[in-house]
PAKE-31675 format. One record per atom (N, C-alpha, C, O): residue number from 1; atom name; x negated, y negated, z. Coordinates in steps of 0.05 Angstrom, whole numbers. Layout:
<rs>
n,atom,u,v,w
NUM,CA,X,Y,Z
...
</rs>
This chain:
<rs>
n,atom,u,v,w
1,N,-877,-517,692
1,CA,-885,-519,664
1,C,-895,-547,658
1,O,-881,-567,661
2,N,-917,-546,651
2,CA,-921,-572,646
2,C,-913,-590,611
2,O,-907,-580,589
3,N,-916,-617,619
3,CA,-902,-624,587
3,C,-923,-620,565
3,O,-921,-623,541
4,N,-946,-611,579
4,CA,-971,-608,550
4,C,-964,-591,530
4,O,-970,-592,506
5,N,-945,-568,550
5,CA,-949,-542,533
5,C,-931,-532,511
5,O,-910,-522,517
6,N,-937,-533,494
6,CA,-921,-530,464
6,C,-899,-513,472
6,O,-905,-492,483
7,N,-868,-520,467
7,CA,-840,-502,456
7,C,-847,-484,434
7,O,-852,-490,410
8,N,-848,-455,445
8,CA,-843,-440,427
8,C,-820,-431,428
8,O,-815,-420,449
9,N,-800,-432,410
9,CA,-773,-413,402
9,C,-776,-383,395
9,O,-800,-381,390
10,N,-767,-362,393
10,CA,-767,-351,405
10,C,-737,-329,401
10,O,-718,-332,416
11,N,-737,-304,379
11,CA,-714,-300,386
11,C,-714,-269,412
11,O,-735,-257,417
12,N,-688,-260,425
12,CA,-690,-244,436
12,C,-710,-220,429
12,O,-727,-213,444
13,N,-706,-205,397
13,CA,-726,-187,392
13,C,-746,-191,392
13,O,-763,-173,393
14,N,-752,-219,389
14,CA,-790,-221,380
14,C,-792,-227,412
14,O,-814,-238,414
15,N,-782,-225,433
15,CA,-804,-228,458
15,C,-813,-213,469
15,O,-829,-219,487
16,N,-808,-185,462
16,CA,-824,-164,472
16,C,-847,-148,447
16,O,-865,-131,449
17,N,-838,-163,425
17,CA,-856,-157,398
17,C,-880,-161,401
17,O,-885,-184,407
18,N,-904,-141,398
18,CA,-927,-165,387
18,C,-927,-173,357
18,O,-915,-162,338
19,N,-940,-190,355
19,CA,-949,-206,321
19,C,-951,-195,306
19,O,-947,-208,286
20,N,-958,-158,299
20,CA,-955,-149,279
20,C,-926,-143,273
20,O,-921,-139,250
21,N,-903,-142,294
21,CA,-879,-134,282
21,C,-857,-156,280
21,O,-834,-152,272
22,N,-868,-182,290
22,CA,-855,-194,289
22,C,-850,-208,248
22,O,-827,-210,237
23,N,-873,-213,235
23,CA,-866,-209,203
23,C,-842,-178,199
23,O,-819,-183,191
24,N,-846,-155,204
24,CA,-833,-137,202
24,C,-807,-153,197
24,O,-795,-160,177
25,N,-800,-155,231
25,CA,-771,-154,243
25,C,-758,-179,218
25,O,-741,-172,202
26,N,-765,-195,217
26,CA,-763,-215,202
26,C,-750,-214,172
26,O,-731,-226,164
27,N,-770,-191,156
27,CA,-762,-178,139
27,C,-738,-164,141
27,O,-717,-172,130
28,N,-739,-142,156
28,CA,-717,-123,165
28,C,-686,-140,172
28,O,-666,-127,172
29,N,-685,-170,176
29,CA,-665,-182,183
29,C,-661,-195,160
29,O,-639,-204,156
30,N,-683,-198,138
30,CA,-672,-215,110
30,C,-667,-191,90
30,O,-660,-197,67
31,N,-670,-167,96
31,CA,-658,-143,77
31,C,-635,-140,96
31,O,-616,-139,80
32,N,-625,-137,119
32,CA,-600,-130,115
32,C,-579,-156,111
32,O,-557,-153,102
33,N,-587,-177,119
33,CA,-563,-199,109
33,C,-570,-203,95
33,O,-569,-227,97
34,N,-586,-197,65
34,CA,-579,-197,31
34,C,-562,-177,30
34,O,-541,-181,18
35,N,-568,-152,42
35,CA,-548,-129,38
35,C,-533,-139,44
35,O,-521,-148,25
36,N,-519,-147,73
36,CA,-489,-155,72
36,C,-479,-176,48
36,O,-458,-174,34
37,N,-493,-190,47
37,CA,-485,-224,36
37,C,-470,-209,5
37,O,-447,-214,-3
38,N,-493,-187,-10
38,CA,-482,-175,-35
38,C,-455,-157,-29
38,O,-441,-155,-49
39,N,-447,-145,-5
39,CA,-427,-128,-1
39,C,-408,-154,1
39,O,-391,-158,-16
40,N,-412,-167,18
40,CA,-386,-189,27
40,C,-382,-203,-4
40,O,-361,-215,-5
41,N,-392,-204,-20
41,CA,-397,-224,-42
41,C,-374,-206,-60
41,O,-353,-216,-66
42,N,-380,-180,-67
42,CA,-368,-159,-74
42,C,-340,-150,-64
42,O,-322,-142,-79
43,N,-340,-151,-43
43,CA,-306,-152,-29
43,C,-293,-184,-24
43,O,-270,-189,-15
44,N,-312,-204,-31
44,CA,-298,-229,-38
44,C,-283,-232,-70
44,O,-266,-249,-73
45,N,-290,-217,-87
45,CA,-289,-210,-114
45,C,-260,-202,-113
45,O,-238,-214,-114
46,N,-267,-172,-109
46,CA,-245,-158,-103
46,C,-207,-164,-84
46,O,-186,-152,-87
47,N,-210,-179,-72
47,CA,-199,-187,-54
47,C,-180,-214,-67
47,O,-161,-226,-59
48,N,-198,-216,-94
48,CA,-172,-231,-108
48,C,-161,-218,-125
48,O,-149,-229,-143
49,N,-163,-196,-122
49,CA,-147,-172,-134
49,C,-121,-167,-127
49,O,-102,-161,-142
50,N,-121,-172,-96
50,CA,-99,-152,-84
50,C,-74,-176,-92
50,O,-76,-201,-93
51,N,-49,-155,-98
51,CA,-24,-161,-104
51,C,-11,-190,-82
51,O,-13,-192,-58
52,N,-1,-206,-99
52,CA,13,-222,-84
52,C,36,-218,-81
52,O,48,-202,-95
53,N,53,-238,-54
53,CA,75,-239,-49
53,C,95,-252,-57
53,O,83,-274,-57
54,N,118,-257,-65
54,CA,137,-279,-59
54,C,138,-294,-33
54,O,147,-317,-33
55,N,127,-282,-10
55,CA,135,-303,13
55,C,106,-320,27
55,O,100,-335,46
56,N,92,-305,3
56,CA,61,-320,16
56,C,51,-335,-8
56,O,42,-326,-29
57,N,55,-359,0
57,CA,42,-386,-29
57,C,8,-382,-39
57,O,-3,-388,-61
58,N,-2,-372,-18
58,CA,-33,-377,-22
58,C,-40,-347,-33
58,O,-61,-341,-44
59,N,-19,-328,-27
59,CA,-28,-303,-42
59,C,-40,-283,-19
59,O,-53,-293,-1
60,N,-34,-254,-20
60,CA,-44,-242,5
60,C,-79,-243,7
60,O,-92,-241,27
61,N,-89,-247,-23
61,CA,-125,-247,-12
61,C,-135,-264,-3
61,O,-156,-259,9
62,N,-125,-297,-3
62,CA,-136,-321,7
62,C,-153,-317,41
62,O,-176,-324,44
63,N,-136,-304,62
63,CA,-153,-300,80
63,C,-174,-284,82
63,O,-191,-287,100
64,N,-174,-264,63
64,CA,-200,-243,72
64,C,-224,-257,49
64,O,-248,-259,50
65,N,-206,-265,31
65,CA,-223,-287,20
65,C,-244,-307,37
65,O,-268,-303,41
66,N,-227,-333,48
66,CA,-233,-348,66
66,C,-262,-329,89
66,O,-287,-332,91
67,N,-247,-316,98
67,CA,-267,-294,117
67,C,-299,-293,111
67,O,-319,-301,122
68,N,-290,-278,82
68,CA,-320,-266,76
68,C,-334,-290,61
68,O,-357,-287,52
69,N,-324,-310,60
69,CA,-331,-342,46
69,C,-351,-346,73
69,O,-375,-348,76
70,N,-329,-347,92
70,CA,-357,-351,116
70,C,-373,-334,126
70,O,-389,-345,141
71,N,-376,-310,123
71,CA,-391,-283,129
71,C,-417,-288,114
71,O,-440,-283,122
72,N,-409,-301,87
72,CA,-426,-299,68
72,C,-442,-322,75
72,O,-466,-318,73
73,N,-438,-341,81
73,CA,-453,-377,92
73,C,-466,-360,114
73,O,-489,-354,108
74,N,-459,-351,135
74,CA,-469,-347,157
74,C,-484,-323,149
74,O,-502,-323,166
75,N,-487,-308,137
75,CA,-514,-295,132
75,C,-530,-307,117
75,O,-554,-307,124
76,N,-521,-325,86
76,CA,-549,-346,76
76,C,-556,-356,101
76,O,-580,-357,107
77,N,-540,-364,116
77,CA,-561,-386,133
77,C,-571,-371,158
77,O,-578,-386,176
78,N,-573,-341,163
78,CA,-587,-329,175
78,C,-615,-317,164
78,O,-634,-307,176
79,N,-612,-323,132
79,CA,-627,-312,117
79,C,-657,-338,115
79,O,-681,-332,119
80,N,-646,-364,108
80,CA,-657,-384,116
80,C,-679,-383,142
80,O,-703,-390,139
81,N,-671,-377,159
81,CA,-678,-377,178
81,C,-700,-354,187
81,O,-721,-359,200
82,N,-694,-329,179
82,CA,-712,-311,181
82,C,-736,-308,156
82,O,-758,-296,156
83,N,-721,-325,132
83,CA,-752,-332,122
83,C,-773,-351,127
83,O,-795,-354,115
84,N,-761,-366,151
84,CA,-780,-383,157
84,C,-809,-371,183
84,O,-832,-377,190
85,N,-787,-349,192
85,CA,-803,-327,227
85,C,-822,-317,194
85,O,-846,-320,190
86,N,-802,-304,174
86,CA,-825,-287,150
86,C,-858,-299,145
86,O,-881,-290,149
87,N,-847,-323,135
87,CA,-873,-336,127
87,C,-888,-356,142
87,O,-908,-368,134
88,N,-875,-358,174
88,CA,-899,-364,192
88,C,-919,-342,206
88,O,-938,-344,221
89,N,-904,-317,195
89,CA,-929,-291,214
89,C,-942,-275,194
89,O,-932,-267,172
90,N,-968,-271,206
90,CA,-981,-248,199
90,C,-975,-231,177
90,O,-952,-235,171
91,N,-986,-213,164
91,CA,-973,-195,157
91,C,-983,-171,173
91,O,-1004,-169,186
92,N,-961,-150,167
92,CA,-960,-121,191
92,C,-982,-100,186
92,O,-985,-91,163
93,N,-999,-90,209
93,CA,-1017,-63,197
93,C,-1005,-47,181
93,O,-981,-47,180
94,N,-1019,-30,167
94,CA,-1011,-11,159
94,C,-994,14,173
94,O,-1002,22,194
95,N,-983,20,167
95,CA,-970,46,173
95,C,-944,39,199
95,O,-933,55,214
96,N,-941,14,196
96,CA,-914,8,213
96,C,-889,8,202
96,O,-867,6,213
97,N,-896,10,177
97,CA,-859,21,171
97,C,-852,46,174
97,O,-830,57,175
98,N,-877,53,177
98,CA,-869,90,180
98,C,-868,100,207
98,O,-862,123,212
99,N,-874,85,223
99,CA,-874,88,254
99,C,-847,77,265
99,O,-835,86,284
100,N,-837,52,248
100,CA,-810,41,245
100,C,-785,61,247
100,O,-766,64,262
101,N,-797,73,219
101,CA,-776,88,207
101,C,-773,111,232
101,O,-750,115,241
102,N,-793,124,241
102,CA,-794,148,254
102,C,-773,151,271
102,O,-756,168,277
103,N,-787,107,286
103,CA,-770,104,318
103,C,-739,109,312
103,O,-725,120,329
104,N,-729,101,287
104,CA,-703,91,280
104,C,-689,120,269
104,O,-666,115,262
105,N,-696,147,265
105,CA,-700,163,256
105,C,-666,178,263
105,O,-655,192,246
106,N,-653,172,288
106,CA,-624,180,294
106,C,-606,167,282
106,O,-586,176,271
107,N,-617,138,287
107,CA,-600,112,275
107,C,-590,132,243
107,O,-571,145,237
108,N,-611,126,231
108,CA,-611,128,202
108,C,-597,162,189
108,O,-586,166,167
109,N,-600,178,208
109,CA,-581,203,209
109,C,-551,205,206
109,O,-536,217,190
110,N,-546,188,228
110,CA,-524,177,243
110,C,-505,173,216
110,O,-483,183,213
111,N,-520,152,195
111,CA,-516,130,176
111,C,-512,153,157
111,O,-488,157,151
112,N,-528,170,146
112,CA,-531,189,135
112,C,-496,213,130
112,O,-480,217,111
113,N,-498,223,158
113,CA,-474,234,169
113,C,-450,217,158
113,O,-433,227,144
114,N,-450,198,163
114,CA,-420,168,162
114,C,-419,169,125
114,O,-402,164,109
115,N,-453,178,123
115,CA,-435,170,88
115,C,-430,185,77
115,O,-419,180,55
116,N,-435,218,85
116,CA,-427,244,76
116,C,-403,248,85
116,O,-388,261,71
117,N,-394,239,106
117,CA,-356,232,121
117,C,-345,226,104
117,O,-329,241,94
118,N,-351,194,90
118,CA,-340,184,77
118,C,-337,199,46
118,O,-315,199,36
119,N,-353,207,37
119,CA,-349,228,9
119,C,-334,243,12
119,O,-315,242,-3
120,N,-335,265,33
120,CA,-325,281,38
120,C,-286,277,47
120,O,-269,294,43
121,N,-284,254,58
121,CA,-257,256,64
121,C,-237,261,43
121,O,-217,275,45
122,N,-247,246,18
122,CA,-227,252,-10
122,C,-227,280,-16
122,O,-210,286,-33
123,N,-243,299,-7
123,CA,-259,325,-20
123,C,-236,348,7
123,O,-217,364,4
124,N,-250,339,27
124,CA,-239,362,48
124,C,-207,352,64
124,O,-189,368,70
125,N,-206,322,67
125,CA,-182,315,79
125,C,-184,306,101
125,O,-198,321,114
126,N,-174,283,116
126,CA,-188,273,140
126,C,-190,291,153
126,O,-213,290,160
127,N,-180,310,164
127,CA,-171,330,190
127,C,-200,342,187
127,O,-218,334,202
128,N,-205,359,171
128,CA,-237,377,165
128,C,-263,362,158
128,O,-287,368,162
129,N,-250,340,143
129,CA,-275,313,143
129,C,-285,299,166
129,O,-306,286,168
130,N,-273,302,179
130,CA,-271,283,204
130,C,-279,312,235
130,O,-296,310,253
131,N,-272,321,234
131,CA,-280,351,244
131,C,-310,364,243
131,O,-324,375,260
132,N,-317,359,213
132,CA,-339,365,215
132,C,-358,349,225
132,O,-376,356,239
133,N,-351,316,213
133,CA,-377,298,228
133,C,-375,291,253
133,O,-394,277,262
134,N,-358,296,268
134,CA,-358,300,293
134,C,-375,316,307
134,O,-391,306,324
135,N,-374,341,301
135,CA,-390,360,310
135,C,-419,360,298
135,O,-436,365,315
136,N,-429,352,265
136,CA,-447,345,266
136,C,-458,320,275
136,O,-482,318,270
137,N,-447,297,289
137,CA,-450,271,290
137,C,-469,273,327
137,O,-488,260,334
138,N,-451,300,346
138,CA,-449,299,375
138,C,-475,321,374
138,O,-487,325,395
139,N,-483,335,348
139,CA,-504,359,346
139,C,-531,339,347
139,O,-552,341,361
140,N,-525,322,330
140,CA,-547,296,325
140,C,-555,288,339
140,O,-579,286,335
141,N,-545,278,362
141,CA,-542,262,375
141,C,-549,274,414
141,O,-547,260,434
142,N,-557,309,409
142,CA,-561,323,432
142,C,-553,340,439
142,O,-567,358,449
143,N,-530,342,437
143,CA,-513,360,449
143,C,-525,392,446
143,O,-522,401,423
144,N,-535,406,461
144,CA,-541,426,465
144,C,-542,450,487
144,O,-559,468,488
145,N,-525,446,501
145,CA,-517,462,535
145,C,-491,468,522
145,O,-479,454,506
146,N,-483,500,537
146,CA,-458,507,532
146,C,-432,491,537
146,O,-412,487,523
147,N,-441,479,568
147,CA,-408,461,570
147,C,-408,436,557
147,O,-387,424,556
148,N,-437,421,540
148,CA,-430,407,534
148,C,-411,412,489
148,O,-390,405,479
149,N,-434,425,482
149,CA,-408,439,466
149,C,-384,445,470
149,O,-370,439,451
150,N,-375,453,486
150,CA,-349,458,488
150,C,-335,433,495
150,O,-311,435,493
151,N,-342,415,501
151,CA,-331,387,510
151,C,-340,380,477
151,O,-318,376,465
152,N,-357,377,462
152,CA,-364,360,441
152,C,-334,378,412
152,O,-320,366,395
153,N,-334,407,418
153,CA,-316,423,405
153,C,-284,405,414
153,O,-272,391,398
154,N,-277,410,438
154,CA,-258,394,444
154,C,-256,369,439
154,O,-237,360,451
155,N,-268,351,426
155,CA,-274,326,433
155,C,-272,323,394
155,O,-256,307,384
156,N,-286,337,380
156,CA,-278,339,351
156,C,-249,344,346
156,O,-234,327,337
157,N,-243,368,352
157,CA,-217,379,356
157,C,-186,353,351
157,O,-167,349,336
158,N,-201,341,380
158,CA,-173,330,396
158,C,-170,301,368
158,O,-147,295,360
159,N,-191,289,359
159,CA,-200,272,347
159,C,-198,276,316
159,O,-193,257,300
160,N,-202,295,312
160,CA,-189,295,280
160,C,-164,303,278
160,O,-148,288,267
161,N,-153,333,291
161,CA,-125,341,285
161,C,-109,315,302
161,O,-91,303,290
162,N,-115,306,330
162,CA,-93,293,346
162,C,-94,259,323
162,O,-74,246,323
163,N,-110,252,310
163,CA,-113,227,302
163,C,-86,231,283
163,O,-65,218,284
164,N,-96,261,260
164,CA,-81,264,235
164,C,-51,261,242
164,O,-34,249,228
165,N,-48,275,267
165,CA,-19,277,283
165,C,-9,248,282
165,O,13,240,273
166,N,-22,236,291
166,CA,-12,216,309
166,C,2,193,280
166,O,25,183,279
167,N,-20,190,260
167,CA,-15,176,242
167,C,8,186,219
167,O,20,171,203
168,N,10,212,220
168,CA,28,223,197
168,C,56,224,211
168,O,77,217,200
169,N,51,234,241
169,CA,85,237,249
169,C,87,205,268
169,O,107,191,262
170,N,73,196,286
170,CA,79,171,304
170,C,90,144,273
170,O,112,136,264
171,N,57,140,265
171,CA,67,113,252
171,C,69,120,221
171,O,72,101,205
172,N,68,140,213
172,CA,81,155,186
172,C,60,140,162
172,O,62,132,138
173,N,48,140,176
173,CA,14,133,150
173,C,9,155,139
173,O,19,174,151
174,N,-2,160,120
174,CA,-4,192,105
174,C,-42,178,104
174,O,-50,156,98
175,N,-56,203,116
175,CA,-84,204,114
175,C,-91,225,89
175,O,-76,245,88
176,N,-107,225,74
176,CA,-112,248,54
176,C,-113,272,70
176,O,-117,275,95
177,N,-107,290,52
177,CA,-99,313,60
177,C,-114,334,59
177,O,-119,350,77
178,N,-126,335,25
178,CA,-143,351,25
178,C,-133,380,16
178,O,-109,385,20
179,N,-152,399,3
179,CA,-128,415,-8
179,C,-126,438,13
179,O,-109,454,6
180,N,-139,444,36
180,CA,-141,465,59
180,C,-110,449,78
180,O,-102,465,95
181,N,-99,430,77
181,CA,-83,421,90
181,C,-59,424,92
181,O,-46,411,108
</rs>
């Protein structure tokens, strides 16, 4: 390499990028650490909520406090940074968020599924909440041959009722119940 030739930096995703997706990616990295930065900002809030102790001076929220204090710096200053990749490139052809979206199309299912879990667990009870996105999560995701159903059936199964087991009679956590329970 000779010393003429200009340092380009360079992160792992943008080296197989070309120039139209590198503005993209850029973007796509300053919407989700605003997304986080507002969630962490929001459970930094909250978190001086939770009940204190007598044997703890600083109070039980100070560390998750502390935590998301730095979660939250370290995404501004990832945010910093990816607006600078933003506004040194190009902007993207048309029709690449939708070719984006397409590629990403399980991902975003996946995400989909996790947040209907999550509604659902207060509604059905972990055991059937957790049962179902299993089986829709492994349907998503392929599963379509007889033995592998029956492994993905087993594999729901063992995973929602053996979890519910484990936590209600082993370490005597009570998971919602749900009214089928």
């Amino acid at each position: 390499m000779s010393s003429q030739a200009p340092l380009q930096q360079t992160r792992s995703s943008d080296r197989g990028a070309d120039p139209d997706t590198r503005r993209a990616n850029a973007l796509a990295h300053l919407v989700l650490n605003g997304a986080l930065v507002v969630l962490f900002a929001t459970l930094f809030v909250h978190a001086g909520a939770l009940p204190s102790s007598m044997w703890e001076p600083l109070g039980s929220g100070s560390f998750p406090r502390l935590v998301l204090a730095v979660l939250i710096m370290i995404n501004l200053g990832i945010m910093v940074q990816e607006w600078r990749h933003y506004r040194s490139n190009t902007a993207a052809a048309p029709g690449l968020v939708r070719r984006w979206l397409w590629r990403h199309r399980l991902a975003f299912g996946v995400l989909a599924l996790f947040a209907l879990y999550i509604i659902s667990v207060p509604a059905l009870g972990f055991r059937l909440a957790s049962l179902f996105f299993l089986v829709l999560a492994q349907l998503a995701l392929g599963v379509r041959r007889p033995r592998s159903l029956a492994i993905a059936a087993v594999i729901a199964v063992t995973f929602s009722f053996g979890l519910d087991w484990l936590f209600r009679d082993v370490f005597i956590i009570s998971l919602p119940r749900g009214p089928f329970s």
